[in-house]
C-alpha positions in Angstrom: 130.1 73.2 85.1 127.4 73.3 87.6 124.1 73.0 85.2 122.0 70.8 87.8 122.2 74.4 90.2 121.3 76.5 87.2 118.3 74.7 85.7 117.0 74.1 89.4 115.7 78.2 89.3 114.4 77.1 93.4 118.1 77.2 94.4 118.8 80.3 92.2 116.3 82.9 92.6 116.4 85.9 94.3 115.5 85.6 98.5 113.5 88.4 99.7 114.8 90.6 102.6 113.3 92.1 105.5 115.0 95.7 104.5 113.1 95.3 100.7 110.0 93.7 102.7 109.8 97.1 105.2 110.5 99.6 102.7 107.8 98.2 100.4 105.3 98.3 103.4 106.6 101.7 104.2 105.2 102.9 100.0 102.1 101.0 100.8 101.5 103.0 103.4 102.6 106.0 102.0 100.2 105.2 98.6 96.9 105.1 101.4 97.5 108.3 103.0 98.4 109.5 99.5 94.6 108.3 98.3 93.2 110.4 101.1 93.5 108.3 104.8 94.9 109.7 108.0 98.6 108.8 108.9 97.6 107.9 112.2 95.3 105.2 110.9 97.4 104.2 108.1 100.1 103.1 111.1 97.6 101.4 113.2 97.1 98.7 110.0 98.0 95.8 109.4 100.2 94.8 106.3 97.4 92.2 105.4 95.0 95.0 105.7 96.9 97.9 104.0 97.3 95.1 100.7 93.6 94.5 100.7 93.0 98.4 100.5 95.7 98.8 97.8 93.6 96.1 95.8 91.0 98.5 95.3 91.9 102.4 95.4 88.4 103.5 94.3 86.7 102.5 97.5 89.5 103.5 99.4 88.9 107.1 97.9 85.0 106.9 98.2 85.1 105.8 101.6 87.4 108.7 102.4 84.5 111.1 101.0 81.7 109.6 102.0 83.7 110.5 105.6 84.2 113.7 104.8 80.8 114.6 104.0 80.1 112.9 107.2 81.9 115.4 109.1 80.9 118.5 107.2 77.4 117.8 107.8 77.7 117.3 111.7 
């Protein structure tokens, strides 16, 4: 019986993929236009970037209005 393989949990956990890495950057993306940003901006981003907006929704959502208002008034 292999135990030295199944106590080392380096050599058995799960690898990530690049299909599971692109369709989780593909609901990031999905969450930001969902919170209020443009699709054509949301596919200029970064993945870095699109994270660091996930992080905090709320001024993701203000910014969006504050741009908005922006607009209306011009």
């Amino acid at each position: 019986m292999a135990t030295s393989t199944f106590r080392n949990k380096n050599k058995v956990r799960p690898r990530k993929t690049g299909a599971e890495k692109r369709r989780r950057c593909l609901v990031q993306r999905r969450r930001l236009v969902a919170l209020g940003l443009s699709e054509e901006a949301v596919a200029k981003m970064p993945v870095d970037v699109l994270r660091a907006k996930l992080r905090e929704p709320q001024k993701v959502v203000a910014a969006v209005a504050k741009a908005a208002e922006k607009a209306a008034e011009a």
